[in-house]
N, C-alpha and C positions, 0 to 999 in steps of 0.2 A: 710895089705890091706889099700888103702884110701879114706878114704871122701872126693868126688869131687863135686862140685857145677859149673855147668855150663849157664853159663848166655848167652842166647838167645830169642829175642823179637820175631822169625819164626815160636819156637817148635809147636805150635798149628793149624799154616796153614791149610786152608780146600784145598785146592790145592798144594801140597806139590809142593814147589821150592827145585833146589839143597842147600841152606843152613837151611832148615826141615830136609831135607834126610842125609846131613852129620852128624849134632846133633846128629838124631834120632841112627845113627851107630856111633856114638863115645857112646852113652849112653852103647846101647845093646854090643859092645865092650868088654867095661870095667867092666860093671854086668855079662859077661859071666867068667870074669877073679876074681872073685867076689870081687870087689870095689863097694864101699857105692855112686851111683851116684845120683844127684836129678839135675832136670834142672828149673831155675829161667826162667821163661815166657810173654810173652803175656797171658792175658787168650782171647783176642779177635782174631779173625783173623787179620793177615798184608800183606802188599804187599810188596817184596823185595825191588821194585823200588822206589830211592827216590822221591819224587815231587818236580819238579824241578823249579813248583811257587811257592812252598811253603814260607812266608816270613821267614823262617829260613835262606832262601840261603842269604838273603840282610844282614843278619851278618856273613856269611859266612861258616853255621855250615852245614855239607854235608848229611844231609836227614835230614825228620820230624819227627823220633819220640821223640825229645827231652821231648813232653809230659808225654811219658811214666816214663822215669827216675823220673818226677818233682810228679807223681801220686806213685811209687812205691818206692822213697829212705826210706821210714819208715818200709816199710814190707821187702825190698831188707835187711838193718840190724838185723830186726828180724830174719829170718831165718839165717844168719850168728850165730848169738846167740844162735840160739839152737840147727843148724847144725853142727857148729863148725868144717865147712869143712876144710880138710890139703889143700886143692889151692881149687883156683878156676880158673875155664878155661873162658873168657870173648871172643864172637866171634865177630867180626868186620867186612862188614859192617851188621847190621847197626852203624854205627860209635855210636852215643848217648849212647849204653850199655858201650862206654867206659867211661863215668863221673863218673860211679857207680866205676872206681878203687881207687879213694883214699877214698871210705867209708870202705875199710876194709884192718888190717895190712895181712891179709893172703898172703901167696905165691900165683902171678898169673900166669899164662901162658894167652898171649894173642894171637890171631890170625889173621891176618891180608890175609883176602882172597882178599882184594882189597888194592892199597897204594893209599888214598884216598888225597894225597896233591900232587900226580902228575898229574898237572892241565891239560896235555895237554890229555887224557880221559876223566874227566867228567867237565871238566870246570867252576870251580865252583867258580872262585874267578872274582868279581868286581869292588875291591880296593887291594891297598897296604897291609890296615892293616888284610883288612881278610884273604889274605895269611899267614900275618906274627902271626896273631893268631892262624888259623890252623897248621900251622908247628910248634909254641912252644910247643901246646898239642901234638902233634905228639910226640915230643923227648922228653914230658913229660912219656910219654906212655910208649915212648921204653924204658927208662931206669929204669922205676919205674917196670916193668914185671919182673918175674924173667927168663922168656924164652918168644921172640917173633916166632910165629911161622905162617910161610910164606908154598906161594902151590907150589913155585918152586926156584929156585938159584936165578934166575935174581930178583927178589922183594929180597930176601934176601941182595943181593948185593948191589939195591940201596940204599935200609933202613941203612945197616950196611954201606957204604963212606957215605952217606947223612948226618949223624949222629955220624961218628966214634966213632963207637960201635965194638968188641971185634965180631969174629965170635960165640964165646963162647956162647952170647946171644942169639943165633938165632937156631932154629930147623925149616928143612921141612917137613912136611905131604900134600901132593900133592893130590889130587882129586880122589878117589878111587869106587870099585866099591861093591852094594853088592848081592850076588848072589841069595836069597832069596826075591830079593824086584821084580824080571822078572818071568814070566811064561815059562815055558816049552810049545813052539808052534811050526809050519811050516807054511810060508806062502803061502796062497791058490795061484796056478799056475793063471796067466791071460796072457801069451802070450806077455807081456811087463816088459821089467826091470824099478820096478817100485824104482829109488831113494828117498828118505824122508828125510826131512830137518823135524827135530822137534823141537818147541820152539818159540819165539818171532827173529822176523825179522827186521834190525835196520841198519842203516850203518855203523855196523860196522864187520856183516856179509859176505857181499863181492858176495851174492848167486844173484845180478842181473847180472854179471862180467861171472856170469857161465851158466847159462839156458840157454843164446844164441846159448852157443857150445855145451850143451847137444842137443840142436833144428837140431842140423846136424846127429843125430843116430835117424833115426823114432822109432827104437824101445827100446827107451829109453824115461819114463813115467815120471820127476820131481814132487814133490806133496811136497807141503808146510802144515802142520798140526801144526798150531800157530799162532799171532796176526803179521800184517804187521804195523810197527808201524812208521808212517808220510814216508809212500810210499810205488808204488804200485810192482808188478812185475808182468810179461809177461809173458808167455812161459809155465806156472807151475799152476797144478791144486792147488788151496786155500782151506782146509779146517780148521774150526773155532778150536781152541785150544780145549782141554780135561783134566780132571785133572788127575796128573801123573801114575795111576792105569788104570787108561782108556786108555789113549794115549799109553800106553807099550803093553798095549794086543791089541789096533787095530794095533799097529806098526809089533806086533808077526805076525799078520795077516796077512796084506797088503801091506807090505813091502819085496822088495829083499835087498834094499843094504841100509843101514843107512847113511847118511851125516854129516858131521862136517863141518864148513867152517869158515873163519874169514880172512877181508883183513888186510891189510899193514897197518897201521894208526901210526900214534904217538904215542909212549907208546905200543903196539900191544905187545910186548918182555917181559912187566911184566903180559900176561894174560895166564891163561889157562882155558878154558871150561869143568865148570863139565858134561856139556853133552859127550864129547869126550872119557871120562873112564867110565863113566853110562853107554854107548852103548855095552860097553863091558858085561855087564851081559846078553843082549840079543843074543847074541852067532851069528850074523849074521856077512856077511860084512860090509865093512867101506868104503866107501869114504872121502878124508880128503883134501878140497881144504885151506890150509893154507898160511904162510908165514915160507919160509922151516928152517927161523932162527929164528923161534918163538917157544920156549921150547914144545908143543906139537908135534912138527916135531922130536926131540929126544925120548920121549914116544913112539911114532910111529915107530920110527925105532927100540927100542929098546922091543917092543911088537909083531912084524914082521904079516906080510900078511893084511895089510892093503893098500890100494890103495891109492894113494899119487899124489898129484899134490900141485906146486907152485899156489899162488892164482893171481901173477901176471905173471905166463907165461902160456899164451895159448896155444902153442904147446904141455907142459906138462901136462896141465888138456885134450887134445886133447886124446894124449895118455894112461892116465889113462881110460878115458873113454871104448879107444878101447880094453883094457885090459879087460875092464868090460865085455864088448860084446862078445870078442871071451870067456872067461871063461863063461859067461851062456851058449853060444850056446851049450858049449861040456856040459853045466850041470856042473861045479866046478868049481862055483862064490869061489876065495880063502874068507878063512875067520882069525882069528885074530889068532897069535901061540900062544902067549904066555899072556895069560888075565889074568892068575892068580899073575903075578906080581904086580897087582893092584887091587887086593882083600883086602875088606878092614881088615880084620886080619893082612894081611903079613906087609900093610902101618902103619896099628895103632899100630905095632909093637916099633915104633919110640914113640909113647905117652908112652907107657908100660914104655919104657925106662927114659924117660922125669921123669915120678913120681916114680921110682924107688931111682933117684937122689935128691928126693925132702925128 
């Protein structure tokens, strides 16, 4: 068995975000498997999102907690010292927990849920050399890892030509789900299908593109439960975010079909949303207004009974819709076949394997 050290600035979130929630099942994971796991933290609460005034960005470093590194490198080698863990797993973003890798010769694996130097996403560079600083650590990263590991092909692909790097180097673990973090509910009947988009609302959601032409089925309810962030939308009842225990049991509740959505945008190909295989533990329907060449369009299809529509054609979200409607009416809204392929046992199966090799 091994001693694994996992380095995460999240784990402690009072509002669990998807990267608390994946940690928190890569720990319980590998302790059920019994490995020696301990996770290197925040002890404050964090917010995933970088600040995007932060004067970190004017050197071009892609979030603020570089504080943390500069307060914890002395305890972050202490506990190497007396943990004397065989790897350590370092999660990315928040990019900063990656300076901590050359303070130790341990085997890493690192993770890369975001490729935080493809600029045309989060936009981060203002000069020449702040790109060309970010991408040196970048391929400093990849090659000092002993495994990068990416949530789908396409990030893998870019990283490995970006950097001609060997596929060797690269493993995926893709967004998984876990069946103990949902309750066991039924949503109360109200005589409307009521859709739910859950989470922060942003452009790059694509969900104003869609209210319009759900506004064409009267008995179809839209309901946003999350922060509208620099814009507003129409059509769709607002209610204020919840923290993630809260929001899954009123979703148990109040909800018929769950939403996923994300438009076309630049870069759009290396993402995937952990809410999209999260929803999967609530055992409801799906709506999925995506981009149909955006690797969660393969998930989907390869998970079956989830309702699908392109995010830039209308006629197809049209028809998804109507699918929705005539399946309530008869009473059998389809719902998801095959969920357990993204349980997260069967996915972390891929890590098992990882330090098996280490």
């Amino acid at each position: 068995m091994a001693r694994v050290l996992i380095v995460s600035i999240y784990y402690l979130d009072s509002h669990p975000a998807p990267p608390v929630l994946r940690v928190r099942a890569i720990k319980r994971y590998l302790r059920e498997r019994g490995h020696d796991v301990r996770v290197f933290h925040s002890y404050e609460a964090s917010s995933p999102s970088p600040r995007r005034n932060s004067l970190l960005r004017w050197v071009g470093w892609p979030d603020s907690h570089f504080p943390f590194v500069l307060k914890n490198t002395g305890k972050y080698r202490r506990i190497i010292r007396r943990f004397q863990p065989d790897v350590i797993y370092i999660t990315a973003p928040p990019f900063s927990t990656l300076l901590l890798l050359p303070l130790s010769d341990r085997p890493a694996l690192v993770e890369f849920r975001d490729v935080w130097s493809y600029d045309g996403i989060l936009k981060l560079y203002r000069t020449p050399i702040q790109r060309w600083l970010t991408e040196k650590y970048e391929a400093f990263v990849l090659r000092r890892a002993l495994r990068v590991i990416t949530l789908n092909e396409n990030q893998r692909d870019y990283l490995m030509n970006k950097h001609n790097l060997p596929l060797t180097r690269f493993a995926t673990l893709p967004h998984f789900y876990t069946p103990m973090d949902s309750p066991e509910c039924t949503a109360t009947p109200s005589g409307y299908v009521r859709i739910c988009y859950m989470g922060t609302v942003d452009w790059m959601k694509g969900l104003e593109r869609v209210i319009p032409i759900m506004e064409r089925f009267p008995l179809i309810s839209p309901i946003i439960r999350g922060r509208l962030k620099d814009m507003k939308i129409k059509g769709a009842q607002v209610l204020p975010p919840l923290p993630h225990r809260e929001a899954t049991e009123w979703a148990c509740r109040n909800c018929d079909v769950m939403w996923v959505s994300l438009n076309r945008f630049e870069g759009h190909h290396l993402i995937t949303s952990s809410k999209s295989i999260s929803l999967l533990a609530l055992k409801k329907p799906i709506l999925a207004t995506i981009p149909m060449d955006n690797p969660m369009a393969g998930y989907f299809r390869e998970i079956g009974g989830i309702y699908t529509a392109d995010i830039d054609d209308e006629r197809e979200i049209e028809i998804a819709l109507k699918s929705i409607m005539e399946d309530y009416r008869r009473g059998k809204l389809q719902k998801p076949e095959n969920p357990e392929i993204f349980r997260y046992d069967r996915v972390l199966k891929g890590l098992e394997e990882l330090l098996e090799e280490i």
